[in-house]
N, C-alpha and C positions, 0 to 999 in steps of 0.2 A: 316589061312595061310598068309605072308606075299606075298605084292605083290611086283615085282620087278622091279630096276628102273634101265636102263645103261645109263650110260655117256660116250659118246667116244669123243677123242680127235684126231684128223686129224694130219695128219704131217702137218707143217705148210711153209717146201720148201724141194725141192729135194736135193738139194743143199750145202744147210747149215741149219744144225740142233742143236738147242743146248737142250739139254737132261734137262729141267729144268720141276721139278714137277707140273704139273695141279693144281697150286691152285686155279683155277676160278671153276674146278670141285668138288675140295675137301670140296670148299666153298657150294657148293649148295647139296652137300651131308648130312654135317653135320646135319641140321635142318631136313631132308627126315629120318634121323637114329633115331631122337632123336622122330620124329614122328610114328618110327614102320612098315618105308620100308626097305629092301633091298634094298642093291645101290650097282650095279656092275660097278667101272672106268675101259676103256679099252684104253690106250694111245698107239696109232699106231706108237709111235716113240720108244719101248722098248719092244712090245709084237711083236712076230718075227711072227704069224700068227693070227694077229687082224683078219681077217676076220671073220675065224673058228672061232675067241673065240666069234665075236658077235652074227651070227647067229646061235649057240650051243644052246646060250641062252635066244631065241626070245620066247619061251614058259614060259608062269605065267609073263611076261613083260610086263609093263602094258603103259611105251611108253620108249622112246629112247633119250636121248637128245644129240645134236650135237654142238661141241665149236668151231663157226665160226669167222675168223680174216680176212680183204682183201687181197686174192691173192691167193698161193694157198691151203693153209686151205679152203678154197669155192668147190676145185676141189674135193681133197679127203673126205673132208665133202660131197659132191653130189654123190660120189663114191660107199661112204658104204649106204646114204641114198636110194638109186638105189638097193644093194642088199636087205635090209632089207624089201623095197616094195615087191619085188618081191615073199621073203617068208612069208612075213606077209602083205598084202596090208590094212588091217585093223588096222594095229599098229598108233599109232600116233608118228609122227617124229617133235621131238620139237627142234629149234635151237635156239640159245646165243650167247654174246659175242659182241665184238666192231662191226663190219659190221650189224649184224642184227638188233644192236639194233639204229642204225645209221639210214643203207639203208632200212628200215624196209619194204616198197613195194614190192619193187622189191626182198625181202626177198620170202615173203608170196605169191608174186604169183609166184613162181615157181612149179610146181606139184609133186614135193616132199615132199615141207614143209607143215606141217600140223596150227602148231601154231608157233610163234616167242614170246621170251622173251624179254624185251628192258629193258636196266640200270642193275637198282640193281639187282640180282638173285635171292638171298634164302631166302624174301617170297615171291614172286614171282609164285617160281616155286614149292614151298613147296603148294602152295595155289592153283597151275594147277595142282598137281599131285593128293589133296585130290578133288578137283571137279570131273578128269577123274575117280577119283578110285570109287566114290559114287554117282557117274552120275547127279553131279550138274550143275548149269548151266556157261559155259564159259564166259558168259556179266557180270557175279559177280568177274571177279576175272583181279583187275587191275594190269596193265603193262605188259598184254599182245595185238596179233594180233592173228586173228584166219579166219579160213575160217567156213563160214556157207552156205552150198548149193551152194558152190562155189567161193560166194563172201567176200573179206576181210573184217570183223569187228572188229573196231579198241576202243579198251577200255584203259580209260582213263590212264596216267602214275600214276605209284605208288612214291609217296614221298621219296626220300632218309632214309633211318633208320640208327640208330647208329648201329658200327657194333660189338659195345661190347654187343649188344643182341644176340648176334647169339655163337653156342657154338665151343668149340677149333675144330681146322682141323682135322679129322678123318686122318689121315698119315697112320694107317695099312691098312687103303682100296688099295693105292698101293705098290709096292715092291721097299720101299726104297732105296733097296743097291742097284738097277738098276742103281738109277739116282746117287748115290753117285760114283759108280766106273765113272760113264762117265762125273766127274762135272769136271773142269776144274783144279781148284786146290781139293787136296785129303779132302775129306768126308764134300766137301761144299754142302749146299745147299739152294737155294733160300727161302725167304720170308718177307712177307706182312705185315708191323706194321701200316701201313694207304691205304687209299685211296685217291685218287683224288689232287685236286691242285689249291689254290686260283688265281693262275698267269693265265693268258691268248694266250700265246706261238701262234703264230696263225697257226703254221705247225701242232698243236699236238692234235688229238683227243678227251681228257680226258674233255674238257669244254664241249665238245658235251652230254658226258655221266653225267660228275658231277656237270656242272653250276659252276665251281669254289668255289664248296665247299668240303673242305677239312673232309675227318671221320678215325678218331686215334684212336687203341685199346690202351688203359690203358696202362701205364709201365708197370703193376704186372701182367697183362696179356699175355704181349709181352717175359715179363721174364719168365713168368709159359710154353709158349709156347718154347723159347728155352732150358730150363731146359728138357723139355719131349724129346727134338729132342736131347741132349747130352746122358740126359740116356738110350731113348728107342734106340736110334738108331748107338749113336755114331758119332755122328755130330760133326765136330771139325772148322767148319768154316761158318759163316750165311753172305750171302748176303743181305742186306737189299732191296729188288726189288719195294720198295717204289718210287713212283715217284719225291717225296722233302723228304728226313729226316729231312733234319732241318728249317720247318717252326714253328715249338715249341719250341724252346733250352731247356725249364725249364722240357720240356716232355724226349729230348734225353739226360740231366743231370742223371735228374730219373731213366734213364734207364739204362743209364750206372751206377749208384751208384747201384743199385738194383744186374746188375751182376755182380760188385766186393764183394759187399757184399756178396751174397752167393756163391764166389770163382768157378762161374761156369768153368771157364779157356777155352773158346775159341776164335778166332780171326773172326773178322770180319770187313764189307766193305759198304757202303751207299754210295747213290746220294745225293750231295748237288748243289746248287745252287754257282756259282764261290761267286758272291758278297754277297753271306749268313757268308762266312769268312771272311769280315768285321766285323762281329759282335759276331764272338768267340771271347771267352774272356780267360784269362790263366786258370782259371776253368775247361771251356768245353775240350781245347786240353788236361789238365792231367786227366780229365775223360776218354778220346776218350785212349788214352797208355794203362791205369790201367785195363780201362774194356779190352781190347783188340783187338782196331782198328788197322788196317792196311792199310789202304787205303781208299781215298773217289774218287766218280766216279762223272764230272761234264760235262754236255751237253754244251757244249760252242759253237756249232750251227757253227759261223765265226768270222772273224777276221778282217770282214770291220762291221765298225759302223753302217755304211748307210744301211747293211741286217739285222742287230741284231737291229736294230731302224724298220725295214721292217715287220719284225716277232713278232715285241713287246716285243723283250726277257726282257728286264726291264733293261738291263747289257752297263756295258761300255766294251770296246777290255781290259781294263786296270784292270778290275776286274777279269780277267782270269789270268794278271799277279801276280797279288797280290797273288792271291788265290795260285797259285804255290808256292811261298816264302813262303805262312804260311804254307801251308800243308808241304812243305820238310824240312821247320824250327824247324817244331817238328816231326819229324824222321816220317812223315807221306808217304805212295807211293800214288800221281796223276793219276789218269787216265783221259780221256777226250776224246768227241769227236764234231764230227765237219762236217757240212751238203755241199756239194755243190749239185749247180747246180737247185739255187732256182729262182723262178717267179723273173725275171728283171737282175739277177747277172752279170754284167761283167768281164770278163780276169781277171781288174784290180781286181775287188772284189774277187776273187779266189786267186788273189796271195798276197791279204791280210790276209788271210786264211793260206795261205803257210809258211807265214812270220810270222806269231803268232806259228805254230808250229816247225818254229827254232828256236825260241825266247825263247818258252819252253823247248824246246832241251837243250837250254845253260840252264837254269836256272835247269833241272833237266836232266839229260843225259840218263837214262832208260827212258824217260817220252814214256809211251803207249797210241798210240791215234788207233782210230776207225773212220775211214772214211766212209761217207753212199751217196750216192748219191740221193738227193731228190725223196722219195715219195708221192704222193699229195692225201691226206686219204680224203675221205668223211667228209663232215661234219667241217671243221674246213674253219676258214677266209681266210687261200691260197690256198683252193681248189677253192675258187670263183675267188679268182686271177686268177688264173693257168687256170680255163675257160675260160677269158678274155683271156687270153693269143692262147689261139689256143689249149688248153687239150680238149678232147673230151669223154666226159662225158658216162661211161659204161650205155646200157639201162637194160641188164639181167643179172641173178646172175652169169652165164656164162660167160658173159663178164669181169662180177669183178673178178674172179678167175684168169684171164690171166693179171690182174692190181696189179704186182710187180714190183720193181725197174729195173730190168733186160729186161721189157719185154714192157715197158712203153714206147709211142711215147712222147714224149716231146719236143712242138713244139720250145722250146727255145732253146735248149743244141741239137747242132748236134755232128754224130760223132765225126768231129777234134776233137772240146772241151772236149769232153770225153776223146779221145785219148791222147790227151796232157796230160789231168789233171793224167791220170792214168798212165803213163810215168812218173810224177812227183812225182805220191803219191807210185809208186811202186820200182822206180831205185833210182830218184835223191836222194830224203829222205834220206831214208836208205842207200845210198853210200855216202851221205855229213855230215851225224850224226845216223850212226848206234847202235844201243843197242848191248849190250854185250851178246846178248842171239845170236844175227845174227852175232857176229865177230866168235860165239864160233862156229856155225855151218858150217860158212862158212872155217872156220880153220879146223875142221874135214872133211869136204868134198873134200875142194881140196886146199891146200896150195897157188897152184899158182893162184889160182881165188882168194883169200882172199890177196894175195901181190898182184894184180892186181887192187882190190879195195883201198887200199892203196895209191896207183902210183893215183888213179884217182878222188880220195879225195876234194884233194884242188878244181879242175877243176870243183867238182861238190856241189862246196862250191861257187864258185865265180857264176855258171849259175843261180842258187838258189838264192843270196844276190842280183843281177843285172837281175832278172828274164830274161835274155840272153838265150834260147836255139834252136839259129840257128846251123847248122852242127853237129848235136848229133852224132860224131864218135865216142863217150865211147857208147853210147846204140849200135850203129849198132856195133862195137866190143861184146858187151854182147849180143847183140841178134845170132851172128854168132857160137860164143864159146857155148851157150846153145844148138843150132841148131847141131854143131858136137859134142858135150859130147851125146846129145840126140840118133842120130845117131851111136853112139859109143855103147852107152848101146844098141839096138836093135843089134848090131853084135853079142855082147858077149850073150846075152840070147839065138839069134838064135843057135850058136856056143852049148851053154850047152842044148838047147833041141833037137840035130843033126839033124838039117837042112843044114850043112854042110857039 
């Protein structure tokens, strides 16, 4: 009889969710099938009663494993781990993923967690699943943490593997057209043609887990994989959720020659590096058309030299403009995005930042950016900044759960600073160089709010160019008019359910 193995995945915020497929589960599935388990995935962000489904199937379970990220992926991971004790106190509760494999202490002693997986996955855990199942010994089986009698035993890391040893993503373990109705654009979906990243970003995790070493599946394997997800599923859009696509060109060539070759016909979208489009060459962009690119997404972090020199991005501010000209030069769509509110930044450095994103404005007028506000992760070189700074370091896994963006004391960035910046990234912006998607909505909504924005254009064209914004009486205007439209709707609802 087989024995069975669950993976659950945590919502990972209250908040904001984006419905993108488990591949870090899918990944550590694969090699558990091909060995002759059962592997049930249960992702809490698309099964409308995870609970039930996990504890239904806590019998012939031979343990549990749980896909931990910092913040609140910790909480709802502790959540289900809590119920599953409770009906199985003898199950082993195995967790993964970036925080555990990081904070790995403070992982394992929490009295939940049974063993921790660190780095790579799928042998890993392929190699903890055949020890539990045949009662072998856990000091045999590296790149894990375990408890013995209590106490933590820490065995050695396992080597990096290439991850063209490992076999294609098992995709039917979940229900695809879940995540396809909820994906952003219609029947997109995420994935994975590498790992890891030779750069050293000092904001960014990944050197923690891969030492800046980079692992590529094959073209013909990357193309065998979206071939499967066109036919079996009807895929009509792949994101590439690689952390660099283009640290290979000769590799994303290949790739691309491979899908026009066999005329798969779908569009798709990758991370590159701004200053990596220096070294496209007329080749690569009539490959990126033909196979059927759409857009590339680039982390452009800021827009003062002096943080992008702070963070090691490798970039100059000017490589972010280039990189726009080539990409919209060849009918390509930009996206980008952009950090504040990092260890040391000032005003000025923020509204260098500001100023880079109306500079791309002009040079592409839909240009979509993504604004994040510094989070300081475990394990990477600004998180030791950020302690020096006055960040106060979680001691329990508890604690890390409540370490998001939103909930983060940061001893540098008080509220004004926030408040301003979010006043700028949420009204000025967008009233001084609006996308055509917010003139169209604002046009449908209320006519005279969209010729209001008009009238107040220029004004928030000159605040922006001359970083000027004393007497914000266009905001206290749009704060007012929100406040009585808002108030107007609570009439007319009370009115239609007769409370009148």
């Amino acid at each position: 009889m087989k024995k069975r193995i669950i993976l659950f995945y945590p919502a990972i915020s209250p908040l904001y969710e984006e419905h993108r497929v488990p591949l870090s589960l899918l990944s550590l599935a694969g090699p558990l099938l091909e060995d002759g388990y059962e592997v049930e995935i249960i992702d809490s962000r698309v099964c409308s009663d995870f609970k039930t489904a996990v504890l239904n199937k806590l019998d012939d379970t031979l343990c549990v494993g749980i896909s931990m990220f910092t913040g609140d992926q910790i909480r709802y991971g502790l959540e289900m781990a809590r119920m599953i004790k409770d009906a199985r106190p003898d199950l082993p509760i195995v967790v993964g993923g970036w925080h555990p494999s990081i904070e790995s202490y403070t992982t394992i002693e929490h009295p939940l967690v049974d063993i921790v997986v660190r780095g790579q996955g799928e042998r890993t855990f392929l190699e903890l699943v055949r020890s539990l199942d045949k009662g072998g010994v856990l000091a045999e089986v590296e790149g894990i943490i375990y408890k013995e009698n209590g106490i933590a035993k820490e065995n050695p890391l396992r080597p990096l593997e290439d991850i063209n040893n490992f076999p294609p993503l098992p995709f039917h373990l979940v229900d695809m057209e879940k995540y396809l109705s909820l994906a952003k654009f219609p029947r997109e979906t995420m994935y994975l043609s590498s790992r890891g990243c030779p750069f050293h970003c000092a904001f960014c995790s990944i050197t923690a887990i891969y030492k800046r070493k980079w692992l590529a599946l094959r073209p013909e394997k990357v193309v065998a994989d979206i071939e499967r997800l066109v036919n079996v599923y009807n895929v009509r859009r792949i994101n590439f959720f690689d952390d660099c696509f283009s640290i290979d060109l000769a590799r994303v060539k290949e790739i691309c020659r491979l899908i026009i070759a066999k005329k798969i016909g779908i569009e798709w979208s990758a991370q590159v590096r701004a200053a990596d489009t220096r070294r496209f060459d007329a080749e690569i962009w009539r490959l990126f058309k033909e196979s059927g690119c759409v857009g590339l997404l680039m982390g452009l972090e800021s827009g003062s030299q002096r943080m992008l020199d702070l963070i090691v991005k490798e970039e100059k501010v000017e490589d972010a403009v280039n990189a726009y000209k080539e990409i919209t030069g060849h009918g390509l769509v930009p996206w980008s995005a952009f950090i504040f509110g990092l260890p040391g930044e000032t005003w000025e450095d923020a509204m260098e930042t500001i100023k880079l994103a109306v500079t791309l404005r002009g040079i592409y007028p839909e240009a979509a950016f993504s604004f994040f506000f510094y989070t300081p992760y475990p394990g990477t070189p600004l998180f030791e900044m950020a302690l020096q700074c006055g960040l106060v370091k979680p001691k329990t896994l508890e604690e890390w759960a409540n370490f998001t963006g939103t909930r983060i004391n940061i001893p540098w960035v008080d509220a004004k600073y926030t408040d301003r910046l979010k006043r700028i990234l949420r009204f000025y912006l967008p009233l001084a160089y609006p996308v055509s998607e917010l003139r169209e909505k604002l046009g449908r909504f209320n006519p005279l709010l969209m010729a209001g924005f008009n009238m107040l254009r220029p004004l928030a064209r000159f605040r922006l160019g001359n970083n000027f914004f004393r007497l914000p009486v266009e905001w206290w205007l749009y704060k007012g008019f929100i406040k009585i439209w808002a108030q107007r709707g609570k009439f007319f609802t009370k009115r239609l359910s007769g409370e009148f």
